[in-house]
C-alpha positions in Angstrom: 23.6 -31.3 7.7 23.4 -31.7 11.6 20.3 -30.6 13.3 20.6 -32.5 16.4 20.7 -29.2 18.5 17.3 -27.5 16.8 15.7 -31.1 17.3 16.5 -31.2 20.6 15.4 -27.5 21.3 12.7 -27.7 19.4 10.9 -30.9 22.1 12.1 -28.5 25.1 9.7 -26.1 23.2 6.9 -28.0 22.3 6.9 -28.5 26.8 5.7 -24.8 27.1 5.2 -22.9 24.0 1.7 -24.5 21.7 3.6 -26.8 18.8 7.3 -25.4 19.9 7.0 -21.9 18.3 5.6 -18.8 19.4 4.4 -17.7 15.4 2.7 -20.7 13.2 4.5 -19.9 10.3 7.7 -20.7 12.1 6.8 -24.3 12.5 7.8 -25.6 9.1 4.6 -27.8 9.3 4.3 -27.1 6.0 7.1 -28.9 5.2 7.4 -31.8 7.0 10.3 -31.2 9.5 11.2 -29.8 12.6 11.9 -25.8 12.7 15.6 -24.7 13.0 16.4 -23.0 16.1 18.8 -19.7 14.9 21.5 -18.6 16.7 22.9 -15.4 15.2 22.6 -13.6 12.0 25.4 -11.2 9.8 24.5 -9.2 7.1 22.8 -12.2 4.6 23.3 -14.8 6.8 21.8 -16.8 9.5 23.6 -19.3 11.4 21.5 -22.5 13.8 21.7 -24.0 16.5 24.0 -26.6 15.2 26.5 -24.1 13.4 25.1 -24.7 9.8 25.1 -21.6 8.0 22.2 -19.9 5.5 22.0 -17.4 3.1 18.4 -15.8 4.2 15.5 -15.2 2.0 13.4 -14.7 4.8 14.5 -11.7 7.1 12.8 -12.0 9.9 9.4 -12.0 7.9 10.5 -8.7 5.7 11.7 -6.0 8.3 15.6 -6.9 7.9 15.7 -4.9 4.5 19.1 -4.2 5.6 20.1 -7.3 6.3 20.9 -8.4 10.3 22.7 -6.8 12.7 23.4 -3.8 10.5 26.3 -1.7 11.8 24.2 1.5 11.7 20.9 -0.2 13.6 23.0 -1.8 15.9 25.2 1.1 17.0 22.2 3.5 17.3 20.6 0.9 19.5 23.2 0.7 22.0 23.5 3.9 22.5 19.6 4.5 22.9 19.4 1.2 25.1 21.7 3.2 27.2 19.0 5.8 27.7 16.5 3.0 28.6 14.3 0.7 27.0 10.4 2.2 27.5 9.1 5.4 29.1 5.4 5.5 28.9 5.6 8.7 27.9 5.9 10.8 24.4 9.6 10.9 22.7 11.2 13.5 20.3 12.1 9.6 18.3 8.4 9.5 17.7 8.0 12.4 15.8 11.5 11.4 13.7 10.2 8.8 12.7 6.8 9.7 11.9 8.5 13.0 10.1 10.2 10.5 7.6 7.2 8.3 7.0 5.0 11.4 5.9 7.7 12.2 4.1 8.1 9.2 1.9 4.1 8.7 1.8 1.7 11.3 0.9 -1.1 10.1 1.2 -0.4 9.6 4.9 -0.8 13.0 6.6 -0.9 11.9 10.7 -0.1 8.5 11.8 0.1 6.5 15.2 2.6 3.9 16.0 1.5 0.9 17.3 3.6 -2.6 18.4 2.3 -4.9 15.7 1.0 -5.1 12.1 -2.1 -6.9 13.7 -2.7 -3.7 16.2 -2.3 -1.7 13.0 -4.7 -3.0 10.3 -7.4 -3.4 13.4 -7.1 0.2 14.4 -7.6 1.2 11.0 -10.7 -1.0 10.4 -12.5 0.6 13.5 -11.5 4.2 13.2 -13.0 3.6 9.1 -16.2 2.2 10.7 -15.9 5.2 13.8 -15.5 7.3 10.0 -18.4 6.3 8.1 -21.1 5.2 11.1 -21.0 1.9 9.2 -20.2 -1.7 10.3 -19.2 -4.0 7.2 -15.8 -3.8 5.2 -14.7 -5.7 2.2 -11.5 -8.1 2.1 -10.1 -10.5 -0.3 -9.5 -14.3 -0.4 -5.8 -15.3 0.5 -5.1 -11.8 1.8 -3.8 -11.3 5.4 -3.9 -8.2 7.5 -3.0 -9.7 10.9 -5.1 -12.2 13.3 -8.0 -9.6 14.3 -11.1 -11.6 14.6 -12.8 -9.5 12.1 -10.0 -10.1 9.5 -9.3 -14.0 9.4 -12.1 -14.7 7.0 -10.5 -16.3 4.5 -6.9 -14.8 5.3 -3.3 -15.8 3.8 -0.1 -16.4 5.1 -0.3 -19.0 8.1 -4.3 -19.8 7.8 -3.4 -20.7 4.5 -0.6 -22.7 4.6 -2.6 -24.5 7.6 -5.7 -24.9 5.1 -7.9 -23.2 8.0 -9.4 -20.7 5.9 -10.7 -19.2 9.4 -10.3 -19.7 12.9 -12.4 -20.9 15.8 -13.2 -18.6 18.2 -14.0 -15.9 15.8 -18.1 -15.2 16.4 -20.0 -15.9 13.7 -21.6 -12.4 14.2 -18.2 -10.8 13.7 -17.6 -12.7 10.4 -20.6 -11.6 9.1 -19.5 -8.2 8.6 -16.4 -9.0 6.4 -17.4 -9.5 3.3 -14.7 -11.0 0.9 -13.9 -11.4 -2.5 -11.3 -12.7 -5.3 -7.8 -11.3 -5.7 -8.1 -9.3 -8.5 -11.8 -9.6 -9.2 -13.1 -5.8 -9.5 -16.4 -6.7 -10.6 -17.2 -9.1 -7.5 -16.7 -5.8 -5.1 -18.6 -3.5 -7.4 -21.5 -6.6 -6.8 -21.1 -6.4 -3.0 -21.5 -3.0 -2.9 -24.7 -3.1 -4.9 -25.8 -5.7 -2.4 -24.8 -3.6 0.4 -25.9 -0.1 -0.4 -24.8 2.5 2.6 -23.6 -0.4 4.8 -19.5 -1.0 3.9 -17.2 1.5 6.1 -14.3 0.2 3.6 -12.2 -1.9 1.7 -8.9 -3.2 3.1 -6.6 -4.6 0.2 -2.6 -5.6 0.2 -1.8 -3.9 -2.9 0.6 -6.8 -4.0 -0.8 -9.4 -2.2 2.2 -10.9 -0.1 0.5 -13.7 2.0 -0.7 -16.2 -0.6 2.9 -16.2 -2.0 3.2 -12.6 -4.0 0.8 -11.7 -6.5 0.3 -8.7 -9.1 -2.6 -6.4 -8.8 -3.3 -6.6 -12.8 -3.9 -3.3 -14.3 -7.4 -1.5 -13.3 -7.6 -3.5 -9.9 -6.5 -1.1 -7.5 -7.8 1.8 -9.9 -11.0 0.3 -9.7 -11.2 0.2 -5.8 -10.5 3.4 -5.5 -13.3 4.4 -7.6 -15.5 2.2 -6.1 -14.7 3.4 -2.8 -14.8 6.8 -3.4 -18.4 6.8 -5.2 -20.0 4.5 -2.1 -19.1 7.1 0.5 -16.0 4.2 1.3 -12.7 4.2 2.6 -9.7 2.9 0.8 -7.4 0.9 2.9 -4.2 -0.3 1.7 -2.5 -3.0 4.0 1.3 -2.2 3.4 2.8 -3.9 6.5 5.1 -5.6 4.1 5.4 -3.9 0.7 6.1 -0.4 2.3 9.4 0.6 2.2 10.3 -2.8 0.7 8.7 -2.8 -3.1 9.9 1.2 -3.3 10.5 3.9 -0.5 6.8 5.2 -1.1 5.4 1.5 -1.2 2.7 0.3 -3.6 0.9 3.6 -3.2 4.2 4.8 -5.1 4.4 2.3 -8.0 0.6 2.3 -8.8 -0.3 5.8 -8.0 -3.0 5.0 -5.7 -3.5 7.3 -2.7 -5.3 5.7 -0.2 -7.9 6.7 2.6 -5.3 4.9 5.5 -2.5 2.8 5.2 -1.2 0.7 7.9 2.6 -0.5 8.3 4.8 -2.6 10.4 7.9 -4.6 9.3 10.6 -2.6 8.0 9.7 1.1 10.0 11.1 -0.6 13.2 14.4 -2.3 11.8 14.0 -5.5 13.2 11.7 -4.3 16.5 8.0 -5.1 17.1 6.4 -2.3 15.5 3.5 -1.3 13.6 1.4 1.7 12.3 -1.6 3.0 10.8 -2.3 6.5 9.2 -3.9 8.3 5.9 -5.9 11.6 5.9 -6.1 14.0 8.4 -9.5 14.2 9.0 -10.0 10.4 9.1 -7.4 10.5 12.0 -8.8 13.4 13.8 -11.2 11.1 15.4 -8.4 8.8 17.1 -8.5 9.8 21.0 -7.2 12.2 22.5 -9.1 14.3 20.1 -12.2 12.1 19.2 -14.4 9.4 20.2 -12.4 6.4 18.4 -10.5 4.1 21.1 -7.2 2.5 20.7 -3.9 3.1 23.5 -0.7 0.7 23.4 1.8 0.7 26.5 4.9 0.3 24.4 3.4 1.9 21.7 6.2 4.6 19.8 9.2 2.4 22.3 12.0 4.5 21.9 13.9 1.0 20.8 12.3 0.3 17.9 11.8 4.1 16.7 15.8 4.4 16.6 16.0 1.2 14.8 13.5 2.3 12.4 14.6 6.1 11.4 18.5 4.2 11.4 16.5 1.8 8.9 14.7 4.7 6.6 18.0 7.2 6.8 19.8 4.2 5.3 17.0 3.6 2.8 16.8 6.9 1.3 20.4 6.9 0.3 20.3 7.5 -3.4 20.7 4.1 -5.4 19.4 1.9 -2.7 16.2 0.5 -4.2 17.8 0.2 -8.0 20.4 -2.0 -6.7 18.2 -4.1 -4.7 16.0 -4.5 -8.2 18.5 -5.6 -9.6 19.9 -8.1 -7.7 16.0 -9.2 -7.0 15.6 -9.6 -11.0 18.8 -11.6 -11.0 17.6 -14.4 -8.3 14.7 -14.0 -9.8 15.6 -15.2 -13.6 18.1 -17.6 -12.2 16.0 -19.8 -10.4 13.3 -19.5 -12.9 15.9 -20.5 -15.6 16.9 -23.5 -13.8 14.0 -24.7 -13.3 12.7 -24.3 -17.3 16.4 -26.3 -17.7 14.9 -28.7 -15.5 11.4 -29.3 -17.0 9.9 -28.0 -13.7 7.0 -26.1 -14.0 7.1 -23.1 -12.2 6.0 -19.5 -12.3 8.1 -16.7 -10.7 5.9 -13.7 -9.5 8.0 -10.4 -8.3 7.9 -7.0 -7.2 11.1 -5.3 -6.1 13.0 -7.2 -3.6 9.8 -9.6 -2.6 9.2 -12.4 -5.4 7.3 -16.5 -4.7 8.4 -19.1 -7.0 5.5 -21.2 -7.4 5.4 -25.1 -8.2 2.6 -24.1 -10.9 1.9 -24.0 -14.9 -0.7 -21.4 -14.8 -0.4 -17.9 -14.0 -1.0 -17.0 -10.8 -3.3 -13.8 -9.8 -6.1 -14.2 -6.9 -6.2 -17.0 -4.1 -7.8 -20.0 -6.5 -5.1 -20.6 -8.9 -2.4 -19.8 -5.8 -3.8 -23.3 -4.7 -3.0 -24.9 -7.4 0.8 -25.1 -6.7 2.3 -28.1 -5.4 3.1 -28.2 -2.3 4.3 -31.3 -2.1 6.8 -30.4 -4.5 7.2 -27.4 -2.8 8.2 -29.2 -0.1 10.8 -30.9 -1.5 12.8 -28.3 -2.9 12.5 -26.3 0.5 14.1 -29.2 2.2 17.0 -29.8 -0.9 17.8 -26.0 -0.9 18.1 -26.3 3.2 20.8 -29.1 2.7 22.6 -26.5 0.2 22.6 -23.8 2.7 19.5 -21.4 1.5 16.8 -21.1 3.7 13.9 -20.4 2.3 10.3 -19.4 4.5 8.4 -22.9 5.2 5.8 -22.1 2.6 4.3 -22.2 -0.9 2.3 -19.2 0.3 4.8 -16.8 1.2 7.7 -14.9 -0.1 10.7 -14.6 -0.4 12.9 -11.4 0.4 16.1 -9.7 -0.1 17.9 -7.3 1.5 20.7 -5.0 0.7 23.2 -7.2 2.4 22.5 -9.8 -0.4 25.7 -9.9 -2.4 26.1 -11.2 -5.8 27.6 -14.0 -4.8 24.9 -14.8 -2.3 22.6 -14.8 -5.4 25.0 -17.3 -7.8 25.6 -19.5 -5.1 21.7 -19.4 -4.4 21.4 -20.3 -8.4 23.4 -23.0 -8.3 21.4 -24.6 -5.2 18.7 -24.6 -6.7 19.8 -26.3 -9.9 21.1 -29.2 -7.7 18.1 -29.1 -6.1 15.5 -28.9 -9.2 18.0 -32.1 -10.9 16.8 -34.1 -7.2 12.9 -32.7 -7.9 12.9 -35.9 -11.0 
């Protein structure tokens, strides 16, 4: 496998852009390499700088649920680029698209867009402090809800992989206020809030946690937060920038029966475009300006380009069938690679939820941020770099996930099998 091209791209970057990429997760670190540089993307597949071809698992992170360059996405987006790209002022697209998300969310009654998960999840923090007069809010370990300053103690995804549990530059008053606690773990929240009587605005969760590699909420978790929440006086905050619209067309919320306070979103609403959102009850969201006192405004906020990418996105999502056939094919990596690797003698433990699943280099189950790092990375490693050289390209991580979209054929899936049997045989 040539990657002379990425190499080469990859030293002009590191000249202007902080270690050659412009997203840490991107900078396969993790792994020991240089990133690829891509170069176009059909359906399942991605294709480098050097022409070598990959079936994704990655997708852009999670909003190519569709796969890339889906005809219907792409059409509607020339003809809307057409129109022009930003207006700084209200569109009928917004209201579309918000129409659908209510739709497909209950518990969501008004929402705002914004242009990033990160915008979303620390909009929603303030206007549940703006809520409740109150300043501290509850997290968990290994969880990630975007790089806020408030919200990278103890975070997931790229702090984790790093092993920088929290960033400098993030005042030490700030992280004072976010209190955190095990994955999992009811009975260490129901101790914070008995040590914190009157003083926590809410608790922010990712239902399935998706940022430590994907892990269960075990039965009573989320049940027990909203219990908690609601008998404190609380607000109930579920983080669904990835699992919504991905895990079912409701999102967590749907599968656990859980209805929320507020729920933020990002990812798959804008089909591929920055995008992000946050909304729950309408009382809660009464107090955003214009109407209250609560602050937050965003120049390409609702961007008529990534609304039409994102109702083209839903519209095709809510065609019946969709989400049983992307289960389906999800279970079927899923048992595959797990199989192989049992044939192998690798230990491993497979951890899934609709079309997001992590196959971790571990013997023990897997369910809060502690026993997440007790996979091997190293090991990880390795396999990333063997399934590469078999044309699957997997995200640069132990601690992250893997996803599918509906362009992912069956034969995507065997071929994906078979790489990593050849790949598990070189593991020895």
């Amino acid at each position: 496998m040539l990657t002379d091209r990425s190499r080469a791209l990859y030293e002009q970057a590191r000249k202007v852009l902080p270690g050659g990429v412009d997203s840490p997760v991107r900078a396969f670190r993790a792994v020991g390499g240089a990133p690829l540089f891509i170069q176009r993307g059909a359906g399942s597949h991605i294709v480098d700088a050097d022409g070598n071809e990959y079936v994704d698992y990655v997708c852009s992170w999670g909003p190519l649920i569709l796969g890339h360059a889906h005809p219907r996405v792409v059409a509607a987006l020339k003809e809307a680029v057409e129109r022009g790209t930003s207006y700084g002022a209200p569109t009928e697209l917004e209201t579309m698209l918000a129409g659908r998300i209510v739709e497909a969310m209950p518990s969501i009654e008004m929402l705002r867009f914004v242009s990033s998960g990160t915008e979303a999840t620390m909009t929603a923090v303030r206007l549940a402090r703006g809520f409740t007069g109150r300043d501290k809010i509850v997290k968990f370990d290994g969880c990630y809800h975007g790089h806020a300053d408030g919200l990278l103690v103890k975070a997931g995804s790229g702090v984790l992989t790093l092993g920088a549990p929290d960033s400098p530059g993030v005042p030490a008053a700030t992280a004072a206020n976010s209190l955190s606690a095990p994955y999992n773990d009811p009975a260490t929240v129901e101790r914070i809030f008995a040590a914190n009587p009157g003083q926590i605005a809410a608790v922010i969760v990712e239902p399935i946690a998706a940022n430590m590699g994907v892990i269960l909420p075990e039965p009573g978790f989320l049940d027990g937060l909203r219990s908690l929440t609601q008998a404190h006086g609380s607000l109930l905050i579920f983080d669904e920038v990835i699992t919504g619209f991905r895990v079912a067309r409701g999102g967590a919320q749907e599968l656990y029966g859980i209805r929320p306070d507020l729920t933020t979103l990002g990812k798959i609403i804008g089909g591929g475009l920055p995008v992000g959102a946050y909304g729950g009850r309408a009382d809660v969201m009464a107090l955003m300006a214009p109407l209250g006192p609560v602050y937050q405004a965003g120049t390409l906020s609702g961007n008529p380009l990534a609304m039409t990418a994102g109702i083209a996105t839903l519209d095709e999502l809510a065609r019946p069938g969709v989400y049983d056939e992307l289960e389906r094919r999800a279970a079927y990596l899923a048992s595959g690679i797990a199989g192989e690797a049992c044939a192998a003698g690798i230990p491993m433990v497979t951890t899934r939820q609709g079309s997001l699943l992590t196959a971790f280099f571990a013997d023990r189950p897997v369910v809060d941020y502690a026993s997440a790092r007790t996979a091997d990375t190293l090991r990880y490693a390795a396999f990333f770099h063997a399934m590469l050289e078999r044309g699957v390209y997997l995200a640069p991580s132990q601690f992250e996930a893997a996803m599918l979209s509906t362009a992912h054929a069956d034969t995507d899936i065997e071929r994906t099998i078979a790489a990593a049997r050849g790949a598990f045989q070189k593991l020895h």
